[in-house]
C-alpha positions as CSV (number, residue, x, y, z in Angstrom):
1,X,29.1,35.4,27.7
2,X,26.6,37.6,27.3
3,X,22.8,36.8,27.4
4,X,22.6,38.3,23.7
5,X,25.4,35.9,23.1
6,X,24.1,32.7,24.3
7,X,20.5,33.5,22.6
8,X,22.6,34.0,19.1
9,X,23.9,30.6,20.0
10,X,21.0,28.5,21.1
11,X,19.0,30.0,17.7
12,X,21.7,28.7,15.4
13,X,21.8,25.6,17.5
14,X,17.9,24.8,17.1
15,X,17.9,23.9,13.5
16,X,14.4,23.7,11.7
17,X,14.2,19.7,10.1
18,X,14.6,19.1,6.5
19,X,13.1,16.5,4.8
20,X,14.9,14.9,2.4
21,X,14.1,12.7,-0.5
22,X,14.5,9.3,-0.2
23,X,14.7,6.3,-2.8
24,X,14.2,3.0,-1.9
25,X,15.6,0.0,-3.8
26,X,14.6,-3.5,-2.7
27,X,16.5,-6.5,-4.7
28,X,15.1,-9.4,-4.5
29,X,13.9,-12.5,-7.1
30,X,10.8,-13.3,-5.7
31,X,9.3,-9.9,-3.6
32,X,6.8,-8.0,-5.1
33,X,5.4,-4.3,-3.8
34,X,2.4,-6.3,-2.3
35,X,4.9,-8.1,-0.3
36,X,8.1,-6.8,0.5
37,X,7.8,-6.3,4.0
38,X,11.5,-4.6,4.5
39,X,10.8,-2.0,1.5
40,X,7.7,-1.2,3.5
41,X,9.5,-1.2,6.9
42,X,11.6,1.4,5.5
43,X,9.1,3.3,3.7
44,X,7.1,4.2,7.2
45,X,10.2,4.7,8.5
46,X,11.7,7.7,6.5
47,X,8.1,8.9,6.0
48,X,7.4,9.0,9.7
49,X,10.6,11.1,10.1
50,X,9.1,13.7,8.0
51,X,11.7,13.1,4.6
52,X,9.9,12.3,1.4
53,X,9.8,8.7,-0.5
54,X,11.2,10.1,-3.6
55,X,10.9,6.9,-5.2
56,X,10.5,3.0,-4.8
57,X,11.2,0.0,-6.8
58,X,12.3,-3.4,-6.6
59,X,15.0,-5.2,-9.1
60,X,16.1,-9.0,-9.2
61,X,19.2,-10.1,-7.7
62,X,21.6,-8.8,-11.2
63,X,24.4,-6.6,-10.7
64,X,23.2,-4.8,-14.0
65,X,19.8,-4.1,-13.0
66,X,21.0,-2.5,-9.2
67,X,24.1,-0.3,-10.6
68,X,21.6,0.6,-13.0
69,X,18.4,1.7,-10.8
70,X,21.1,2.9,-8.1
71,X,23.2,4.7,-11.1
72,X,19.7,6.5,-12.5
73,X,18.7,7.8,-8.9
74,X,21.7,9.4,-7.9
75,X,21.5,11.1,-11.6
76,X,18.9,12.7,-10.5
77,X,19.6,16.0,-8.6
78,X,15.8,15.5,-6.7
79,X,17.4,12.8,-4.6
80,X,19.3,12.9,-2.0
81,X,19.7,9.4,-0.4
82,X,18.8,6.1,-1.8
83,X,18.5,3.0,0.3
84,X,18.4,-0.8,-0.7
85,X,17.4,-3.6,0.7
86,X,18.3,-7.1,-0.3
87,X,21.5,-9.0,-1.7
88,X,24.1,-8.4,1.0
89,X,24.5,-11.6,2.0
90,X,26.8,-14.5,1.2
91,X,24.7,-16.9,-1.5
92,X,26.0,-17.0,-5.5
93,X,22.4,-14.7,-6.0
94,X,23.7,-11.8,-3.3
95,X,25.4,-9.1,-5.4
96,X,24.4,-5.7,-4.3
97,X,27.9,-4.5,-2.7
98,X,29.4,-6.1,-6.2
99,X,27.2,-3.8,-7.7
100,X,26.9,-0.4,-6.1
101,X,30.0,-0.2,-4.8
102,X,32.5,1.1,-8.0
103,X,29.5,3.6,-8.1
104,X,30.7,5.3,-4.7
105,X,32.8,8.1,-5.0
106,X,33.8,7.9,-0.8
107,X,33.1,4.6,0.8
108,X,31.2,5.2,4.6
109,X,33.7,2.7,6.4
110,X,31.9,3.3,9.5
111,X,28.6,2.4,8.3
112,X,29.0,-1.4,8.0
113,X,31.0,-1.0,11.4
114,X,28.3,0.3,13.5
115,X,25.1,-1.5,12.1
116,X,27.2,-4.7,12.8
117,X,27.6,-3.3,16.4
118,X,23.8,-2.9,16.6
119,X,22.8,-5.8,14.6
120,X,25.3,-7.9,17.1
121,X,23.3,-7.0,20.1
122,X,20.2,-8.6,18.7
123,X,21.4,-11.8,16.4
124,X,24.3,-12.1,17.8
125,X,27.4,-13.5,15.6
126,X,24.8,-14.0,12.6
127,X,25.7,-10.2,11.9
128,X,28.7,-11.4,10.2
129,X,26.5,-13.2,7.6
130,X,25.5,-9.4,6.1
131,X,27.7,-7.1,4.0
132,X,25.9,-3.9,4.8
133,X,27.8,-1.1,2.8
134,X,27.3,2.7,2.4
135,X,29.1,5.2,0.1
136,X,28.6,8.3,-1.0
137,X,28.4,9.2,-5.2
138,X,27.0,12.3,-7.1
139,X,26.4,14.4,-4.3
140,X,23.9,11.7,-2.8
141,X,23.9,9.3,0.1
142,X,24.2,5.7,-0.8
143,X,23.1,2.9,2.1
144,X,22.4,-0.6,1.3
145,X,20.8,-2.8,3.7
146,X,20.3,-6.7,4.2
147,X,17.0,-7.8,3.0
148,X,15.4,-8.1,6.6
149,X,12.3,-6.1,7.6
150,X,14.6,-6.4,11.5
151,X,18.0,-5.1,9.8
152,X,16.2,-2.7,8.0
153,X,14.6,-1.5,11.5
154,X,18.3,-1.6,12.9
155,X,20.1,0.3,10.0
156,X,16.9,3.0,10.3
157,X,16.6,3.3,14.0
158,X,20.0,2.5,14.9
159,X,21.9,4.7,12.2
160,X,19.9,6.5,9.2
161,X,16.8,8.3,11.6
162,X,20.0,10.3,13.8
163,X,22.1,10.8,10.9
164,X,19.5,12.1,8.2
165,X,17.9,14.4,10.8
166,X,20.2,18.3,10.7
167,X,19.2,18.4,14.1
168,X,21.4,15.8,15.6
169,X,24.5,16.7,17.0
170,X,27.2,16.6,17.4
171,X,27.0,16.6,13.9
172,X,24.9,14.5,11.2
173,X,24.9,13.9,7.3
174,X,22.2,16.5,6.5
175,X,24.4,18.9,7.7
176,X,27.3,18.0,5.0
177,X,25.1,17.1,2.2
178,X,25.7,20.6,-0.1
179,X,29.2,19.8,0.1
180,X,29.3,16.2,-1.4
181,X,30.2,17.6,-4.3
182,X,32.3,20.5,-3.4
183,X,35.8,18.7,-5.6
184,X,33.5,18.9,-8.8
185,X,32.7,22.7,-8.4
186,X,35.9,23.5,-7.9
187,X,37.4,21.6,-10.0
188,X,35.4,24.1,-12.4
189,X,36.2,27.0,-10.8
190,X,39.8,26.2,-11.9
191,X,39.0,25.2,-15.4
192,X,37.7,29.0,-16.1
């Protein structure tokens, strides 16, 4: 290879970072902004990365009131990955995969399976008591969390800080993120 060659390569391969724009959706009866310690968690989070908090807000435990906030954010072409919090559990009041999930387009199988891998290591078989999910819909990134300020660390650090940065490789979600919606263009494109 030559040395013009491999410099060619190394620039393409040392990708500037782009912030993204992240919404952040607690669920929760009884949290409020002054007090929802897993919101926050994930707030300093993303913003410590260098992505943007597009926007924040916090809805009861109702499967109306998620799909809806979840269903107006990824409406919105200004945001690129929304994140809940809350209502992954197993109680009658726990309905945020009832709710968001008919909303995903391509379901992120993987996701549940490796948060449980982290959250394992540090709670051991309690990890089966979430029902972290992740999807994709709209041309936006869809992750719901439990409603701990510790899972929301794990999901963050463990998953969500690699994936949502272009610069990790082998490969990350960043990277994919214009072609979400690549069926509905050309589905268009054929329609002409």
């Amino acid at each position: 290879m030559s040395a013009a060659s491999e410099t060619s390569d190394k620039a393409l391969s040392e990708k500037a970072f782009i912030p993204l724009a992240i919404a952040v959706l607690t669920i929760s009866d009884t949290r409020t902004l002054a007090d929802d310690r897993s919101g926050n968690t994930l707030v300093e989070r993303l913003e410590g990365a260098g992505h943007r908090l597009a926007a924040r807000t916090i809805v009861t435990d109702d499967v109306d009131a998620i799909r809806g906030q979840v269903a107006a954010w990824i409406a919105d072409p200004a945001i690129d990955v929304v994140i809940t919090t809350g209502g992954t559990g197993f109680t009658g009041r726990d309905v945020t995969p009832e709710a968001v999930e008919p909303l995903f387009e391509k379901r992120m199988e993987g996701f549940s399976t490796v948060f449980h891998m982290i959250s394992f290591q540090k709670i051991g078989t309690s990890t089966l008591q979430s029902r972290a999910t992740a999807g994709t819909a709209n041309a936006t990134y869809i992750f719901c969390l439990p409603g701990s300020p510790g899972a929301c660390r794990d999901g963050w650090d463990g998953i969500l800080a690699q994936q949502l940065d272009i610069r990790h490789k082998p490969c990350n979600f960043v990277e994919i993120l214009p072609r979400l919606d690549e069926h509905l263009k050309r589905g268009k494109l054929r329609a002409s």
